[in-house]
C-alpha positions as CSV (number, residue, x, y, z in Angstrom):
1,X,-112.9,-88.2,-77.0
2,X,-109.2,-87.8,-76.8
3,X,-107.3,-91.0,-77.9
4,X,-103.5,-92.0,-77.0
5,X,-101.7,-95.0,-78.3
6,X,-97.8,-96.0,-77.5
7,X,-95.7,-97.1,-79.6
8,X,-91.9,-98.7,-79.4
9,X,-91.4,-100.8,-76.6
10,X,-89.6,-104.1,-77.2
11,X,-86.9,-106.3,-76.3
12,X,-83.8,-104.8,-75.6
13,X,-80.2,-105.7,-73.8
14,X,-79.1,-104.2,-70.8
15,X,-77.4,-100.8,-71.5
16,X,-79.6,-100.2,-75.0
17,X,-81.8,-97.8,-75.8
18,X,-85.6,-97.3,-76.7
19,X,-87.5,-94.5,-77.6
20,X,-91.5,-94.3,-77.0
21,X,-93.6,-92.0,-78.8
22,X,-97.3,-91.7,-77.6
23,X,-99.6,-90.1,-80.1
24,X,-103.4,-88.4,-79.2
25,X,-106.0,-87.5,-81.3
26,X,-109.5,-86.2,-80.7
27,X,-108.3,-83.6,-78.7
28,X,-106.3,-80.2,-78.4
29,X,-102.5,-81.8,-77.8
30,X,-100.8,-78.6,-77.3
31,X,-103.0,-77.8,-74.2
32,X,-102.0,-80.8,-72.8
33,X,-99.6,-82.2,-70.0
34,X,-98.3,-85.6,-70.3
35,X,-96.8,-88.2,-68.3
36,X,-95.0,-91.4,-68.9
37,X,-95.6,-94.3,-65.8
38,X,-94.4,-97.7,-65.3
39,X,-96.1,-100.5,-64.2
40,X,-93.5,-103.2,-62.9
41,X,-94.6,-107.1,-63.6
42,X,-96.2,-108.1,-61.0
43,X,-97.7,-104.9,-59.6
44,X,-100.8,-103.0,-60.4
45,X,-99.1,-99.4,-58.8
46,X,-98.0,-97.4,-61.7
47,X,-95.6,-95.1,-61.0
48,X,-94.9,-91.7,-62.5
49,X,-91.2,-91.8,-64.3
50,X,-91.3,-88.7,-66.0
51,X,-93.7,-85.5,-66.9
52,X,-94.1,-82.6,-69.2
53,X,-96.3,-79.5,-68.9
54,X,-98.1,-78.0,-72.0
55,X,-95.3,-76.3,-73.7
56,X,-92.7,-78.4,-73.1
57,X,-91.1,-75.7,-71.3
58,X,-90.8,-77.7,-68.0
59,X,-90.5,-81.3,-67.1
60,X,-89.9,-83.8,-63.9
61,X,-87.7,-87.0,-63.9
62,X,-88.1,-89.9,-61.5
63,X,-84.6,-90.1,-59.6
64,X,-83.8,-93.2,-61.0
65,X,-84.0,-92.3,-64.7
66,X,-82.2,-89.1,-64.3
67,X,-79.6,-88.9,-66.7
68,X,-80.8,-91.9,-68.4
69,X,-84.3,-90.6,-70.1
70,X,-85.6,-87.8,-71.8
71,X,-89.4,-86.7,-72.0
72,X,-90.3,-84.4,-74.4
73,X,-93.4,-83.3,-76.9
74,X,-94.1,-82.3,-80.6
75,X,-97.0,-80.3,-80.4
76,X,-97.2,-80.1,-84.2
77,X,-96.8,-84.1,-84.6
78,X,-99.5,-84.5,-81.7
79,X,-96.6,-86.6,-80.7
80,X,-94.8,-86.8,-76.9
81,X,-91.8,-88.9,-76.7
82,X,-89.7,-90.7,-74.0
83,X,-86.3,-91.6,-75.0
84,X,-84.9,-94.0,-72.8
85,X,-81.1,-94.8,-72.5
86,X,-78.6,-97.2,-70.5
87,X,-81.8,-99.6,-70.3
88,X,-81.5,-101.9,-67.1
89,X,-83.4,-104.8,-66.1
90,X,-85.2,-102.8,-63.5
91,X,-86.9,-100.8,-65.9
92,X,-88.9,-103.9,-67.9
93,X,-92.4,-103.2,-67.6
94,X,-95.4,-102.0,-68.4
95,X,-95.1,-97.9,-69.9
96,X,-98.1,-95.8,-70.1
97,X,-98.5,-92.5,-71.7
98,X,-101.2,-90.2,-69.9
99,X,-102.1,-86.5,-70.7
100,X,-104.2,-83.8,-69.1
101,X,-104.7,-80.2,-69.1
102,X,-103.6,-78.1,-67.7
103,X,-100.4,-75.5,-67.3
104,X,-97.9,-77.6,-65.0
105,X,-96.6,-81.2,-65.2
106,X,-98.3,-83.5,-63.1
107,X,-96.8,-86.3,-61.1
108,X,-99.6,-88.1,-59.6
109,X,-101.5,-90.9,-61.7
110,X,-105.2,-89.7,-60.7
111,X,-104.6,-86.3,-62.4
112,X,-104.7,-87.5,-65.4
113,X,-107.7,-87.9,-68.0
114,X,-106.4,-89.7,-70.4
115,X,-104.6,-93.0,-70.5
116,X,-102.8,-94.8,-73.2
117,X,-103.0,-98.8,-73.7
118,X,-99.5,-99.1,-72.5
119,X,-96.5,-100.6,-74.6
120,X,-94.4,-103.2,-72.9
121,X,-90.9,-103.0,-72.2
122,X,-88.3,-106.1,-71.2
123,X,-84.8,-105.4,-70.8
124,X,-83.2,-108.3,-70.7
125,X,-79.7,-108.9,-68.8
């Protein structure tokens, strides 16, 4: 049973920085995609804000966060990691980490197998 747990969310100012990292175990984490999503307070929708396929070799950005985040993945750490920059208020919420196999990143939530508990993120103006 593959496991993934988020870490680094917090409290931040408007115009910081975070950086999530979302580790897995129990499974084979080089074979996997994964995705980071945001659930906004107040909404159950989560919605996809960035993506990575296997190898790292290609990823997707949300418009909104272009420029601002990076996704990326440490197969050898069983790590993937979303750094997030120029933090706005906008982007408080709920952040889950998901991962799946496959060859491609994957932008739609029901793709995924495997879901992270989420780590919360307020960014405060």
């Amino acid at each position: 049973q593959v496991q993934l747990v988020e870490s680094g969310g917090g409290l931040v100012q408007a115009g910081g920085s975070l950086r999530l990292s979302c580790t897995a175990s129990g499974g084979t984490f080089s074979t996997y995609a994964m995705g980071w999503f945001h659930q906004a307070p107040g909404t159950e929708r989560k919605s996809v804000v960035s993506a990575i396929n296997y190898n790292g070799a290609d990823t997707y950005y949300a418009d909104y966060v272009k420029g601002r985040f990076t996704i990326s993945k440490d197969n050898g750490k069983n790590t993937g990691y979303l750094q997030m920059n120029s933090l706005t208020p906008d982007d408080t919420g709920v952040y889950y980490c998901a991962a799946t196999t496959g060859s491609s990143y994957y932008i739609a939530d029901q793709t995924y197998e495997y879901w992270g508990q989420g780590t919360q993120v307020t960014v405060s103006s």
